[in-house]
C-alpha positions as CSV (number, residue, x, y, z in Angstrom):
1,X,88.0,107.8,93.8
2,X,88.0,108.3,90.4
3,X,86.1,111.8,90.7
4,X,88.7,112.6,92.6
5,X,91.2,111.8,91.1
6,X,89.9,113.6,87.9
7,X,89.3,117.1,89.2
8,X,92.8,117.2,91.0
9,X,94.7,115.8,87.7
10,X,93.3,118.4,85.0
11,X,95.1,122.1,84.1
12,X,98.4,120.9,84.5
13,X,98.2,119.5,88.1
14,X,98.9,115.9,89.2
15,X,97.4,113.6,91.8
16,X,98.3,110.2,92.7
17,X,97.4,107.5,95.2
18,X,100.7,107.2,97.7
19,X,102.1,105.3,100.7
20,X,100.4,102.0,102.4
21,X,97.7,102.2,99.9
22,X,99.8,101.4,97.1
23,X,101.8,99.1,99.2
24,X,99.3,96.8,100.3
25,X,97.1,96.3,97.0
26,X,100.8,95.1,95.7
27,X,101.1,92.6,98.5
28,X,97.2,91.6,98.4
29,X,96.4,92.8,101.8
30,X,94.0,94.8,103.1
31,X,93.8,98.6,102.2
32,X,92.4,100.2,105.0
33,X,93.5,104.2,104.1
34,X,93.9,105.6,100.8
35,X,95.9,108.9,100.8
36,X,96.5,111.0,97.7
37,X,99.5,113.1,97.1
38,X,99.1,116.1,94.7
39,X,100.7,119.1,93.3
40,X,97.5,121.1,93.6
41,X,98.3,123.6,96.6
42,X,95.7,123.3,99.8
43,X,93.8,125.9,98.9
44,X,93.3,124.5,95.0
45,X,92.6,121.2,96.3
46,X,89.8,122.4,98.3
47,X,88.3,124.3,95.4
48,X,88.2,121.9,92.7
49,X,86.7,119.5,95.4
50,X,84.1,121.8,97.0
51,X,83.5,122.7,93.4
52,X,82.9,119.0,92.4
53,X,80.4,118.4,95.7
54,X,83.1,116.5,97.8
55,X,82.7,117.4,101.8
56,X,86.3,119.2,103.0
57,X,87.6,119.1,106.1
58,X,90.9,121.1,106.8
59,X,92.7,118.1,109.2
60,X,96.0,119.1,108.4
61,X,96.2,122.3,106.2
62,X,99.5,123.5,108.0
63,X,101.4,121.2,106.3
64,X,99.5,120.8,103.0
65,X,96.8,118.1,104.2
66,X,92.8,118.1,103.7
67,X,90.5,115.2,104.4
68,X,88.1,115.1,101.6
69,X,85.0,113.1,102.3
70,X,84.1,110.9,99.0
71,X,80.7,108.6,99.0
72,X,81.4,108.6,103.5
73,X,84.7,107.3,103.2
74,X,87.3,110.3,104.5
75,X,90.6,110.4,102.2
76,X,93.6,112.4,102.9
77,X,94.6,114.6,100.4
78,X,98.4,116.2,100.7
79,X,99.8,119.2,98.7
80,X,103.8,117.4,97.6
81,X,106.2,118.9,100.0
82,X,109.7,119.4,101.4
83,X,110.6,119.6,104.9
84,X,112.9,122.6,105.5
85,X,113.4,122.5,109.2
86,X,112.6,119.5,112.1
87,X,113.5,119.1,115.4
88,X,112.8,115.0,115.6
89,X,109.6,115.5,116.2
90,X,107.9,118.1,114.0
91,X,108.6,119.2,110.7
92,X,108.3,122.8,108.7
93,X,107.5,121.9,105.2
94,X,107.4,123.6,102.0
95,X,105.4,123.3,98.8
96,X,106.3,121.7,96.0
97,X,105.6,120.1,92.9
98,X,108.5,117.6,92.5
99,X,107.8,114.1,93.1
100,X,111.0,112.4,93.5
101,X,111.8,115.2,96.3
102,X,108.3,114.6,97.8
103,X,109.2,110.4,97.9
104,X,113.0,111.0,98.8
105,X,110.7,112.4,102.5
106,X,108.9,109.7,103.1
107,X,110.5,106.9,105.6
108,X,110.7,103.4,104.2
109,X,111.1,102.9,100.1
110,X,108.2,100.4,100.4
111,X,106.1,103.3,101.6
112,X,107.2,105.6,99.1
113,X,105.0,104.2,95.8
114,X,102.8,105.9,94.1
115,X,100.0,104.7,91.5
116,X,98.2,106.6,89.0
117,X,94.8,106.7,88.0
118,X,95.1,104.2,85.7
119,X,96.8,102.1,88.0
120,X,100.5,102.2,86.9
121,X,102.9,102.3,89.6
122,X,105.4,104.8,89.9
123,X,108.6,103.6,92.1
124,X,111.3,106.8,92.3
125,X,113.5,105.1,95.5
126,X,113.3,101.3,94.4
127,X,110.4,100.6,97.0
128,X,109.6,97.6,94.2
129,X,112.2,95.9,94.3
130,X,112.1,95.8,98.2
131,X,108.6,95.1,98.4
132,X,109.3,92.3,96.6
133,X,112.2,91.0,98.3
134,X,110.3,92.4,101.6
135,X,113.0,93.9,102.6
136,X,112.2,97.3,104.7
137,X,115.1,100.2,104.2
138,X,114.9,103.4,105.1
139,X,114.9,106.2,102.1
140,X,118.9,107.7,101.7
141,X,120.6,108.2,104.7
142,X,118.7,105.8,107.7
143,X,120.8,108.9,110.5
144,X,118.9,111.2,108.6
145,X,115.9,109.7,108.6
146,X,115.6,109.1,112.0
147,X,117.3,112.6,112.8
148,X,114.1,114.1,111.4
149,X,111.6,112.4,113.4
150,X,112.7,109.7,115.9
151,X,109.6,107.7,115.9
152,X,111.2,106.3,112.8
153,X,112.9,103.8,114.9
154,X,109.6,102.8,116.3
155,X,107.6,102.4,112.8
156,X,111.1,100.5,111.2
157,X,110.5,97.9,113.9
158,X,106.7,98.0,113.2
159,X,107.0,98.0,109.5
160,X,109.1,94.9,110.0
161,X,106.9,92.8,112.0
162,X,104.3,93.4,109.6
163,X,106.4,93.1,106.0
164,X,110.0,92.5,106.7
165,X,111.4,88.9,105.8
166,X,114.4,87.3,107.2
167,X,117.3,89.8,108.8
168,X,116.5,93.8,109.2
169,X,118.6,96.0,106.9
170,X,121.7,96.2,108.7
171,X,122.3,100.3,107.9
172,X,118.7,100.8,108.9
173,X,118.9,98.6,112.2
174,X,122.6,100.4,113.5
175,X,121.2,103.7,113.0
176,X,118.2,102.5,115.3
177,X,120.6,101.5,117.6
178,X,122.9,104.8,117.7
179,X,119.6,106.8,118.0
180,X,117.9,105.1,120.4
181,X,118.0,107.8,123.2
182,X,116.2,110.3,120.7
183,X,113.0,108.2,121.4
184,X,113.0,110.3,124.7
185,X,111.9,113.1,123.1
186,X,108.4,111.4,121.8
187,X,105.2,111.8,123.7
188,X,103.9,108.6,125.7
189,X,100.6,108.4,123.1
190,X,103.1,108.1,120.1
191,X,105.5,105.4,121.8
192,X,102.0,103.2,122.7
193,X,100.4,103.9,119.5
194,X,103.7,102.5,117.7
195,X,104.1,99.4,120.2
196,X,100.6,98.4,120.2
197,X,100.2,98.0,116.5
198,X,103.6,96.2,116.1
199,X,102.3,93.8,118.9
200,X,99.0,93.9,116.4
201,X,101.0,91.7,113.8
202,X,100.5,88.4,112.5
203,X,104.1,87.4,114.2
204,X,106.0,90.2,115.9
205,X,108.2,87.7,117.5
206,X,111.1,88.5,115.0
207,X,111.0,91.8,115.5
208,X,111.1,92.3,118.8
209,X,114.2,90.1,118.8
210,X,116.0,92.7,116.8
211,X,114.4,95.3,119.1
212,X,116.3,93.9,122.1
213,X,119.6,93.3,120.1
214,X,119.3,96.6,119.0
215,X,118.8,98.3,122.8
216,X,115.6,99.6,121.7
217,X,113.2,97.4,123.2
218,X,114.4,97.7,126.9
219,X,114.2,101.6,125.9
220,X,110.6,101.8,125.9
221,X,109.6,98.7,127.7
222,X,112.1,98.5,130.5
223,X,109.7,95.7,132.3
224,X,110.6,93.6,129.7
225,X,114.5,93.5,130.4
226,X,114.8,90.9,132.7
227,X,111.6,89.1,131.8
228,X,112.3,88.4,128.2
229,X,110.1,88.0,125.2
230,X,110.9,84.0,125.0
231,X,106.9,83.3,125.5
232,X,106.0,85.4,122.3
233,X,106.7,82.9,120.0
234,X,104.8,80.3,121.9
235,X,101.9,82.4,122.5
236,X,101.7,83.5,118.8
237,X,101.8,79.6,117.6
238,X,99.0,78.9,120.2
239,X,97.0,81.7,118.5
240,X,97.4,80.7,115.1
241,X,96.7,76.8,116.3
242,X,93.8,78.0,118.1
243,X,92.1,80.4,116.2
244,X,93.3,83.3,118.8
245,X,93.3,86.4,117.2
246,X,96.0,88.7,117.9
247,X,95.9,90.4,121.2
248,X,98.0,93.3,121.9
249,X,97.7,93.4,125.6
250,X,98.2,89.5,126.1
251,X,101.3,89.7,124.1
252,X,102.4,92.5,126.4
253,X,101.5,90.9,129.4
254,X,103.5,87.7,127.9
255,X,106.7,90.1,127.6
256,X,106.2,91.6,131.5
257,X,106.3,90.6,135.1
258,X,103.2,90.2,137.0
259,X,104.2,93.0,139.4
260,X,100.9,95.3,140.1
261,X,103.4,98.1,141.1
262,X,105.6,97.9,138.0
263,X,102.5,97.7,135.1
264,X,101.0,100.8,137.2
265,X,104.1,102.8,136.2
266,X,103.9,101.4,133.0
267,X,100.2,102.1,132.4
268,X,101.1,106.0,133.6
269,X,104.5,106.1,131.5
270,X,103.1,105.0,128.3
271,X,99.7,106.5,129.2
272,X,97.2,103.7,128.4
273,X,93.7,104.0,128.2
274,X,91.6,103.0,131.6
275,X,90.5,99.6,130.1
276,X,94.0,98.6,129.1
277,X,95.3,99.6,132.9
278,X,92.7,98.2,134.4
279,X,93.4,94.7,132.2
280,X,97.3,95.0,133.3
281,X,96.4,95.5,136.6
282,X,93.7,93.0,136.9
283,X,95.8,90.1,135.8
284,X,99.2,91.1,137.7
285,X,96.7,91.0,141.1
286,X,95.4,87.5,140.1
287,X,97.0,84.3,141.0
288,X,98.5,81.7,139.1
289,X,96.4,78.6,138.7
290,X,97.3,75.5,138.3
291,X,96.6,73.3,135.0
292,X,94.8,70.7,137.7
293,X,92.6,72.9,139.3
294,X,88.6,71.7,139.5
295,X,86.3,73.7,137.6
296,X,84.4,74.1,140.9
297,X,87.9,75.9,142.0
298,X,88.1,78.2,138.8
299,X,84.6,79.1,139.1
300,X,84.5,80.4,142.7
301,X,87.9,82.0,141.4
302,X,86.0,83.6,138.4
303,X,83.4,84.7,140.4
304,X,85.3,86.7,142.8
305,X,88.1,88.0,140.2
306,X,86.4,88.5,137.0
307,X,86.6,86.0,133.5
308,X,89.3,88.5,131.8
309,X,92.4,88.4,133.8
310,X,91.8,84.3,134.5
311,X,91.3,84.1,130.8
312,X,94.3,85.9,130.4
313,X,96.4,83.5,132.9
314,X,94.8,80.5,130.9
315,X,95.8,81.6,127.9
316,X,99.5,82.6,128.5
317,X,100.0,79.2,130.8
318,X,98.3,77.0,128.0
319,X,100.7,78.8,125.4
320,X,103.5,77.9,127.4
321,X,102.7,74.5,128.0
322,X,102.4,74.0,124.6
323,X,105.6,75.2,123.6
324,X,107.1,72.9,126.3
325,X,105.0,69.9,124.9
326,X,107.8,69.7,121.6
327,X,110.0,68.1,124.3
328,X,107.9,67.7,126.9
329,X,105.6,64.6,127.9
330,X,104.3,66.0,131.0
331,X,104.1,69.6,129.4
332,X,101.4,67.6,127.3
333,X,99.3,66.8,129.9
334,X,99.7,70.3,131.6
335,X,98.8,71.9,128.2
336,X,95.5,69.6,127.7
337,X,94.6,70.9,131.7
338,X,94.9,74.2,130.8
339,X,92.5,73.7,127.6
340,X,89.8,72.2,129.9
341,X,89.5,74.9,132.3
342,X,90.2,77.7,129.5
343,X,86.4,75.6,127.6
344,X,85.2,76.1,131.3
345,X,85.7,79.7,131.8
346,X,84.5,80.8,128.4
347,X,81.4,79.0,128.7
348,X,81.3,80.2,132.1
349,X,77.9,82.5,133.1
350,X,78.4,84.5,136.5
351,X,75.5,83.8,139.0
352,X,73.2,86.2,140.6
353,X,73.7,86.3,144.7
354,X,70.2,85.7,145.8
355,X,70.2,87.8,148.7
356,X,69.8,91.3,148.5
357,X,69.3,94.5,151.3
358,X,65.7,93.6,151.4
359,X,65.7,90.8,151.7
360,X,67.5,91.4,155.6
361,X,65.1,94.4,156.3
362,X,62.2,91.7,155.8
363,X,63.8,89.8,158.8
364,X,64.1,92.7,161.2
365,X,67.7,94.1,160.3
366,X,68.5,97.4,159.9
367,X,70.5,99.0,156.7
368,X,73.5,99.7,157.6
369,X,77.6,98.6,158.2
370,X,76.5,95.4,160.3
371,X,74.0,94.0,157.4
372,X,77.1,95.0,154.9
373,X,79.5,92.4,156.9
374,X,76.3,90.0,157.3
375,X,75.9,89.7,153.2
376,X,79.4,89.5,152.7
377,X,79.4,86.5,155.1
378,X,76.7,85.1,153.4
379,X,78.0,85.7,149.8
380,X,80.9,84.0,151.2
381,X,78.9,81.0,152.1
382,X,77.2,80.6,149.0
383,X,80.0,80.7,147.2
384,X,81.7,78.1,149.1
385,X,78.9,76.4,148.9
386,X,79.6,76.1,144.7
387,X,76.8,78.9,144.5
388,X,74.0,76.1,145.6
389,X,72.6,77.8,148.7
390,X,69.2,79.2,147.6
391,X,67.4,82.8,148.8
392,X,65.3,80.2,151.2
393,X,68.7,78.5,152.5
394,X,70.5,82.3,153.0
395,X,67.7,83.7,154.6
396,X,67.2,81.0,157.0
397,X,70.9,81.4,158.0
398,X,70.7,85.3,157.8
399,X,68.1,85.3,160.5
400,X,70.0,82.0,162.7
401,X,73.1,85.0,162.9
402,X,70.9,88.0,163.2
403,X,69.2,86.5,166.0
404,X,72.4,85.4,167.9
């Protein structure tokens, strides 16, 4: 970092470490990213870093942005700029070398800090003093902001979850509200990507209550309008109690109805990936179950519907329970039921049916749709049984209905 630093800050140029990076070494938290702004133009930058042996890729060169590959770790790299023209979504930028104008771009002040080699901070927009307070407030004009790229309303909501304390700016949260309809013009990916790390926080609870005031939640996540987010906050206790870690989708699926037809047009609106559909849809088709169901019950049920969406009804019914419990006696009880069978199912290993097609050719039948209904039977059987019948057992019954 420090190589790289050097060859981009020599002959009159500058290069600092900006944004989240700066952000999160104030706060102590994790730095995952570390982005350098610079008045070197692209095709300086790349240069001065080929020149030095760094790998460069040109991720981004249309608006002043190389990824430049230090000891395998890939860094982006960003010529200071000034947007001239944008259309919410997409910005036409200029070249610059003025750093206030390059900050005064940015969204939030918080995410507007640079630091220097040596590590001295430079703060143009009063990102410190917000950081400190955690306050989150957009740069200037939150209308303007927003005006040039409405998934600003998104990330202030995000950025909140994660670093905001106590009430949203006020300014920055009516200007959300105003501009909510702009969030039509954003692709589904952007809108999921946004929603899916805010649901990522330590506590999103408090955020998405400002979302709904604000209009924006029912916006993007109309499933959730008559549904509520009220199980959020017991959910996100449970995982801290617990040792849950934070789970995107079951927060989701706390915040929308069960209904298989509803989280389809979800999963196609917001464009999820297979695996999250397929999770959505997977739990909406399973059943409730009750927090005094036998473990011989929840095993036949895991069998037949899968450990993830069970797990998933487990989880948000033990949340609830335990929310309940603070007022509650028998919510207690419910809540310690729920544990049980939530030990059960994790511990849980799926058995092997011991039947299989050739095992029914051995006995005279034929492969075909009649030996297909015959092992479903069976299966059936078996797993009625509490998966005790043995390959002897089956067969012996296999050929008693083949022979009928």
């Amino acid at each position: 970092m420090q190589k790289l630093l050097g060859i981009l800050n020599t002959d009159g140029e500058e290069a600092r470490i900006a944004g989240g990076a700066v952000r999160n070494a104030l706060l102590g938290e994790a730095v995952a990213d570390v982005d350098i702004a610079t008045t070197c133009v692209p095709d300086e930058t790349r240069r001065r870093a080929e020149t030095a042996g760094f790998r460069v890729a040109p991720t981004g060169i249309e608006h002043g942005t190389l990824t430049i590959v230090a000891e395998g770790v890939g860094h982006e790299v960003t010529t200071l700029r000034a947007d001239v023209e944008t259309d919410g979504r997409r910005a036409k930028v200029v070249f610059g070398r003025d750093w206030k104008a390059d900050a005064e771009r940015r969204d939030f002040t918080i995410n507007a800090l640079y630091a220097n080699a040596d590590g001295s901070i430079v703060d143009l927009v009063g990102g410190l003093a917000d950081l400190e307070s955690r306050t989150l407030r957009f740069i200037g004009d939150a209308e303007a902001r927003i005006r040039e790229d409405y998934l600003r309303i998104l990330r202030f909501f995000r950025f909140f979850a994660w670093y905001g304390r106590g009430r949203p700016d006020s300014e920055g949260l009516k200007a959300c509200a105003r501009l909510k309809d702009g969030l039509d013009r954003l692709s589904a990916e952007r809108v999921w990507t946004e929603l899916r790390k805010l649901l990522s926080a330590p506590d999103p609870s408090r955020s998405l209550l400002w979302m709904r005031q604000a209009g924006v939640l029912t916006k993007v996540l109309p499933e959730s309008e008559k549904w509520g987010i009220d199980a959020i906050h017991g959910l996100v206790k449970a995982e801290g109690d617990l040792g849950w870690s934070a789970d995107p989708l079951l927060r989701l699926e706390a915040m929308v109805p069960p209904d298989g037809e509803r989280l389809k047009g979800l999963a196609e609106r917001l464009r999820l990936s297979n695996a999250e559909a397929s999770r959505l849809a997977d739990w909406a088709g399973s059943a409730k179950i009750g927090s005094k169901a036998t473990e011989s019950e929840l095993a036949k049920r895991l069998y037949r519907e899968g450990r993830e969406p069970l797990l998933d009804r487990i989880r948000l019914a033990m949340a609830s329970a335990r929310a309940r419990a603070v007022t509650e006696d028998d919510a207690l009880v419910e809540a310690g039921g729920y544990a049980r069978l939530f030990k059960f199912a994790q511990a849980w290993e799926t058995p092997v049916f011991p039947l299989k097609g050739s095992d029914m050719q051995a006995i005279g039948m034929q492969p075909g749709p009649e030996m297909g209904k015959l092992l479903k039977r069976l299966e059936d059987e078996w797993i009625e049984s509490g998966f005790r019948l043995d390959g002897g057992a089956l067969l012996e019954r296999a050929a008693a209905y083949f022979s009928k």
